[in-house]
C-alpha positions as CSV (number, residue, x, y, z in Angstrom):
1,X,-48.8,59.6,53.6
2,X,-48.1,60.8,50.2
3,X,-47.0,59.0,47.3
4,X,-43.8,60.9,47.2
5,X,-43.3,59.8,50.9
6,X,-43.8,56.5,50.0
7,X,-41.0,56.4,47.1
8,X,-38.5,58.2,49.5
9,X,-39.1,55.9,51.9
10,X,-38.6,53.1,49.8
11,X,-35.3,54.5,48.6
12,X,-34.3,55.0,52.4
13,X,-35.0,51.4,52.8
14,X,-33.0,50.1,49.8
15,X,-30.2,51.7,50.5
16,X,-30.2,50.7,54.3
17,X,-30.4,46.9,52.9
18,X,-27.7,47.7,50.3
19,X,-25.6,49.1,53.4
20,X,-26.0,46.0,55.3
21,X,-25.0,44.1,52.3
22,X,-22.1,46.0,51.8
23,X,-20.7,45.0,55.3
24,X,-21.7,41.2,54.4
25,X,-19.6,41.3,51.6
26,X,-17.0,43.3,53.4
27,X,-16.8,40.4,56.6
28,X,-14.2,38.0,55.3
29,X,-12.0,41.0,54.8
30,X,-12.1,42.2,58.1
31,X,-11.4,38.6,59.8
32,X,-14.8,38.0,61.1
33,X,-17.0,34.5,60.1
34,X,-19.4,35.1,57.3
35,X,-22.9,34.8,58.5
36,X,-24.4,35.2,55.6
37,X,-24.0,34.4,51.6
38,X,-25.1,38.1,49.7
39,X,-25.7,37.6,45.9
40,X,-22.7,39.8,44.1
41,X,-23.7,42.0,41.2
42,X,-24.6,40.7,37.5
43,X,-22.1,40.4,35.4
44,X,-21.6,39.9,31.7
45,X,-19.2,38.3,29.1
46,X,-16.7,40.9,27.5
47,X,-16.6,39.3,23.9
48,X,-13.5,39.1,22.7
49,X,-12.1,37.6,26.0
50,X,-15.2,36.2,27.9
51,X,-13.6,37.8,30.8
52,X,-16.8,38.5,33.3
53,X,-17.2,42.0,34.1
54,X,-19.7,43.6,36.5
55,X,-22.4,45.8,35.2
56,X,-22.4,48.4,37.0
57,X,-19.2,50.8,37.1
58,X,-18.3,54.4,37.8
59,X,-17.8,57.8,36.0
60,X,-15.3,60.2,37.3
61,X,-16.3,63.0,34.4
62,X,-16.8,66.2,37.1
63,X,-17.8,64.3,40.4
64,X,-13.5,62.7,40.2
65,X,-12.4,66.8,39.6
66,X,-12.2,67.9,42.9
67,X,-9.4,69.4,45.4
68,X,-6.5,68.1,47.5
69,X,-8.2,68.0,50.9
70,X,-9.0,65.1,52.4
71,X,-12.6,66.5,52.9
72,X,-12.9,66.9,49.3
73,X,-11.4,63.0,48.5
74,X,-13.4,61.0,51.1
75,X,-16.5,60.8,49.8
76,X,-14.3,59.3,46.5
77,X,-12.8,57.0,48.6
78,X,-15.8,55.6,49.6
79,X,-17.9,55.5,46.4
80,X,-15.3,53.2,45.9
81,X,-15.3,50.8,48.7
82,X,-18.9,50.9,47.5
83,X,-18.5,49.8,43.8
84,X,-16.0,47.0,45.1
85,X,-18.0,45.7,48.0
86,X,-20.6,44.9,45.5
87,X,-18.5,43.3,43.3
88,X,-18.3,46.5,40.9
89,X,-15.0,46.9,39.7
90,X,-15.3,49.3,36.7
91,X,-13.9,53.0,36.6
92,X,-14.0,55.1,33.9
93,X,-11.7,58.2,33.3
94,X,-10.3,60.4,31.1
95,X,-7.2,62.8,30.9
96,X,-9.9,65.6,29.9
97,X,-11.5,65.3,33.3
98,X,-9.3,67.3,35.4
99,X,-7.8,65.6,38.4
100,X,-9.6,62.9,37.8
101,X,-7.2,60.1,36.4
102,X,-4.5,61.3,39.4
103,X,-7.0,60.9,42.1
104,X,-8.7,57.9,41.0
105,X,-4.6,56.6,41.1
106,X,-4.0,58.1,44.4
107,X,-7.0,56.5,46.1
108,X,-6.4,53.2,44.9
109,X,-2.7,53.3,45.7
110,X,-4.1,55.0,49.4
111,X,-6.2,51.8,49.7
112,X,-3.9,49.4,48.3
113,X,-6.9,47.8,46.5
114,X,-6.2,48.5,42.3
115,X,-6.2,45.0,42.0
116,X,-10.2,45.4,42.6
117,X,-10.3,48.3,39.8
118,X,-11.0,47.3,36.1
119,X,-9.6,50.8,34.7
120,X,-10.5,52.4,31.8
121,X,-9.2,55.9,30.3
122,X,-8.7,57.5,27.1
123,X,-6.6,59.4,25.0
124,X,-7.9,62.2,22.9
125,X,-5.4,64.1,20.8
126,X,-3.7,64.2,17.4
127,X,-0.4,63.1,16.4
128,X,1.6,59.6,17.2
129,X,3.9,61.6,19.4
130,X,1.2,64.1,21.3
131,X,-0.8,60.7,22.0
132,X,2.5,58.4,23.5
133,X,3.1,61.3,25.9
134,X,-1.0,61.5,27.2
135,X,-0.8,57.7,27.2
136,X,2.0,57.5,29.1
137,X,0.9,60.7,31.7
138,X,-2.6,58.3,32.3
139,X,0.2,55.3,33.4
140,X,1.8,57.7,35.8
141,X,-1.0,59.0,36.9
142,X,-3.3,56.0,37.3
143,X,0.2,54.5,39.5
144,X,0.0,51.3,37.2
145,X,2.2,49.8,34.3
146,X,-1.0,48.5,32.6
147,X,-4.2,49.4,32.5
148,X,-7.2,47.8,31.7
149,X,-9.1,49.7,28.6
150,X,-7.5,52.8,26.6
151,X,-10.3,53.9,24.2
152,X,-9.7,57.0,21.4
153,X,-12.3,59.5,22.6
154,X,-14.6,60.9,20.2
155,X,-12.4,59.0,17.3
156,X,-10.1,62.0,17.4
157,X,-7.6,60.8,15.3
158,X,-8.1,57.0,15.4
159,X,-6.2,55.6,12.9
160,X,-2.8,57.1,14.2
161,X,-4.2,56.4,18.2
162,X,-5.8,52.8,17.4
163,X,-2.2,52.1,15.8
164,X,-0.4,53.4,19.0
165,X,-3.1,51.2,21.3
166,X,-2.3,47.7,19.3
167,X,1.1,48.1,19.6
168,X,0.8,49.1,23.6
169,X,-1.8,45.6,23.9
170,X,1.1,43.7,22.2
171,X,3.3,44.8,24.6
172,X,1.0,43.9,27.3
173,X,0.6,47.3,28.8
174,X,-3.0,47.7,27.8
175,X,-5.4,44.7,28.0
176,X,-8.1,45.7,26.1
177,X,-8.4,48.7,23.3
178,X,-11.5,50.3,21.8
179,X,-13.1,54.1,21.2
180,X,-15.6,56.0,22.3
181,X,-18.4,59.1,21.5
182,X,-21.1,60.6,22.8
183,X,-23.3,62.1,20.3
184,X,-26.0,60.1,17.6
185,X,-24.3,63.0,15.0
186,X,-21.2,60.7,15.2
187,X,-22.8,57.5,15.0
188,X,-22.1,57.0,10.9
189,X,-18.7,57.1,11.5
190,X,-18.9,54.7,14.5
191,X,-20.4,52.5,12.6
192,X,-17.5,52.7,10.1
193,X,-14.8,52.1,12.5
194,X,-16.4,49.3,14.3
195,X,-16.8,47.5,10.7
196,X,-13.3,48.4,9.7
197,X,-11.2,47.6,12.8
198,X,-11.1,45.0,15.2
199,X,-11.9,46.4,18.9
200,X,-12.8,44.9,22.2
201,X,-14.9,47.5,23.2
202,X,-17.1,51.0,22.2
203,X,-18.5,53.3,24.5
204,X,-21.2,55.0,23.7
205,X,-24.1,57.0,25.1
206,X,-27.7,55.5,25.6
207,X,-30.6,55.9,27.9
208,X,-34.4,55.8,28.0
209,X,-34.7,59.0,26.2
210,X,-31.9,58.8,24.1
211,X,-32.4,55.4,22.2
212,X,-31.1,56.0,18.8
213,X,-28.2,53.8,19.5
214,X,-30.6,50.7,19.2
215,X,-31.1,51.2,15.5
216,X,-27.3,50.1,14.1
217,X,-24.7,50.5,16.7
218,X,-25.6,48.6,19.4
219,X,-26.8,45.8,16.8
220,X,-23.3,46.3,14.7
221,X,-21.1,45.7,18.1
222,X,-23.0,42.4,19.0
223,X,-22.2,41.5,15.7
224,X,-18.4,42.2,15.9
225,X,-17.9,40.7,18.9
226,X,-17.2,44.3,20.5
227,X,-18.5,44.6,24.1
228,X,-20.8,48.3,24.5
229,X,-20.1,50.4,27.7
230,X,-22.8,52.8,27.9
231,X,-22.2,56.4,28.9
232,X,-24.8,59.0,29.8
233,X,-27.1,56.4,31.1
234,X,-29.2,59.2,32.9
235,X,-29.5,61.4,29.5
236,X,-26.8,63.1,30.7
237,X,-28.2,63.9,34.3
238,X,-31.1,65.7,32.6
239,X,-33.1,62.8,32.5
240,X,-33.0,61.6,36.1
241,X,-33.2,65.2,37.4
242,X,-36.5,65.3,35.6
243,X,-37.9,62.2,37.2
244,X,-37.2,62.9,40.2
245,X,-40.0,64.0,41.9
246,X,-42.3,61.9,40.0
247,X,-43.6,58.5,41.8
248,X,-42.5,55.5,40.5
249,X,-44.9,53.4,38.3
250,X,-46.0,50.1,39.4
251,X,-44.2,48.2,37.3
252,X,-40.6,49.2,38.9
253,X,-41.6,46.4,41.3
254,X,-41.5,44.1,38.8
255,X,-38.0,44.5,38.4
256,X,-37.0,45.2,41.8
257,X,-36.3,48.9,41.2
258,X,-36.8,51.7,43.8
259,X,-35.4,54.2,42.8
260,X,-35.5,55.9,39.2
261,X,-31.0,55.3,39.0
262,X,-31.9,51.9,39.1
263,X,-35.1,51.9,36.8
264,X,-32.6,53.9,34.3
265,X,-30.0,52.0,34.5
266,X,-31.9,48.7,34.3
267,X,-33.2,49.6,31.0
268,X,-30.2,50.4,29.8
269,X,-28.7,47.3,31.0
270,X,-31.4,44.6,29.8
271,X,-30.2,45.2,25.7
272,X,-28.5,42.1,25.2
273,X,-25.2,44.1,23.5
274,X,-24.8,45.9,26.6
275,X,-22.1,45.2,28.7
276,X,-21.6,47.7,31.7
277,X,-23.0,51.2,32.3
278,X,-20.6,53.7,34.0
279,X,-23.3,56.4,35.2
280,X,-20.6,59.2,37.2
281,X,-21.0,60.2,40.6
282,X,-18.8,61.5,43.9
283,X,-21.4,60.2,46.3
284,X,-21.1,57.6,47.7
285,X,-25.0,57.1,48.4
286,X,-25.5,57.3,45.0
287,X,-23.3,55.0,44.2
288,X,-24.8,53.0,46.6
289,X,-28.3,53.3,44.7
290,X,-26.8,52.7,41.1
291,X,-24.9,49.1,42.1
292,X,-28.5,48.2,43.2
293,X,-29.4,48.1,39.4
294,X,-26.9,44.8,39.3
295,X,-28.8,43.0,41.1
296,X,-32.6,41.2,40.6
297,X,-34.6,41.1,37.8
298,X,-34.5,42.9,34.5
299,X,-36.7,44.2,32.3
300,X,-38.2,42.2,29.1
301,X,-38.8,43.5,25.5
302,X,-42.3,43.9,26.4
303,X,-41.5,46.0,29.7
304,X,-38.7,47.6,27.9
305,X,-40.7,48.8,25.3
306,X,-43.3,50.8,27.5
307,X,-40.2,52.3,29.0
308,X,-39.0,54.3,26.8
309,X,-39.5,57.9,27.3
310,X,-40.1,60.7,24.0
């Protein structure tokens, strides 16, 4: 048997467990006795509340942009009951992502569970007027008078937005406020804002090949109390399309990897600033492969340090 084999195996295998997991968590809900105790995914401390929130989240840039049919939404529905059987709660949209922010709505008002979401979204435009009216579009439809996170995207025009968000927090339609970018061409001014304003969290992008973050931003945030939620995890799917028909090394064992999602998102994970990663996808078998990087050990600086890719 190949070596190749081997790995796929090993990813059949995982998710298989994960699946059976799933329906342990799922038991209580269902009516039935719980036979058995499953571990629920890591979580970590949002700073400026200490509010616990999982690690592991969801995307909905292209994979949440799809049709009307139900053939189209039912994989969506159940990445979903994925993320939330594991204890994920953690979805991350945008009113530049299509459909996205009224499907992610209409799926959690079809399953009458958005009281398992932790909902993020953004608002990227100019103008105090322009950015109440996408605000208030993202409420109606998301289907909820408050939502979690609204973060400026791509600090388009954050002094006027950021104004806008403190004043929505105060009212206690938004719970938590922060920006976002994507790009290490951006990061000076990052680093500005996080100095110059007080935020609960930053989103930015990171991943084993795209580590340029470590240098001042992800250092700067711990230091401001601002929790980090890590976009492009997978180098912007370049990265783990690359890997992927390359064997795993050894030392994925170590940290109870297998599968390279979940050796990706693990280093991502293990930098002490980080908070949650929110790698997208519309299937639910890879969600079902990325949640599995919430759970068992994680790397150390040594390991960490032979994983990072040129």
């Amino acid at each position: 048997m190949s070596a190749l084999q081997v790995d796929q195996r090993s990813r059949r295998q995982m998710l298989k467990n994960l699946s059976a997991a799933m329906i342990a968590v799922n038991l209580p809900e269902q009516g039935l006795p719980m036979t058995d105790v499953r571990e629920k995914m890591r979580t970590r401390l949002i700073p400026s509340t200490r509010e616990l929130l999982p690690v592991v989240g969801c995307g909905t840039y292209r994979t949440f942009d799809v049709g009307a049919t139900p053939e189209e939404r039912a994989p969506l529905l159940e990445v979903l009951k994925v993320l939330f059987a594991a204890g994920g709660s953690v979805i991350d949209s945008s009113p530049m992502y299509g459909a996205a922010e009224s499907i992610v709505g209409e799926l959690l008002a079809q399953a009458q569970n958005r009281s398992r979401a932790f909902l993020a979204t953004k608002v990227w435009t100019s103008g105090l007027r322009a950015g109440l009216d996408q605000i208030n579009r993202s409420f109606k439809l998301l289907q909820d008078r408050r939502i979690d996170l609204i973060q400026v995207h791509n600090l388009l025009d954050w002094k006027v937005q950021l104004s806008t968000l403190r004043d929505l927090k105060s009212a206690g339609r938004i719970r938590y406020i922060g920006i976002t970018h994507y790009s290490p061409s951006a990061f000076a001014e990052v680093e500005s804002v996080l100095r110059s304003e007080t935020l609960d969290f930053l989103q930015i992008n990171y991943a084993m090949n795209d580590t340029a973050a470590e240098r001042r931003i992800l250092p700067l945030a711990a230091d401001r109390g601002v929790g980090v939620i890590v976009n492009q995890p997978f180098g912007g799917g370049g990265l783990l399309r690359s890997l992927s028909n390359r064997t795993l090394p050894s030392w994925a064992q170590e940290i109870d990897c297998q599968s390279w999602a979940q050796v990706l998102l693990k280093f991502v994970l293990s930098h002490p600033a980080v908070t949650c990663a929110i790698p997208g996808t519309g299937r639910p078998e890879h969600m079902l492969d990325n949640i599995g990087a919430g759970f068992g050990r994680m790397p150390d600086a040594a390991l960490r340090a032979r994983m990072i890719l040129p």
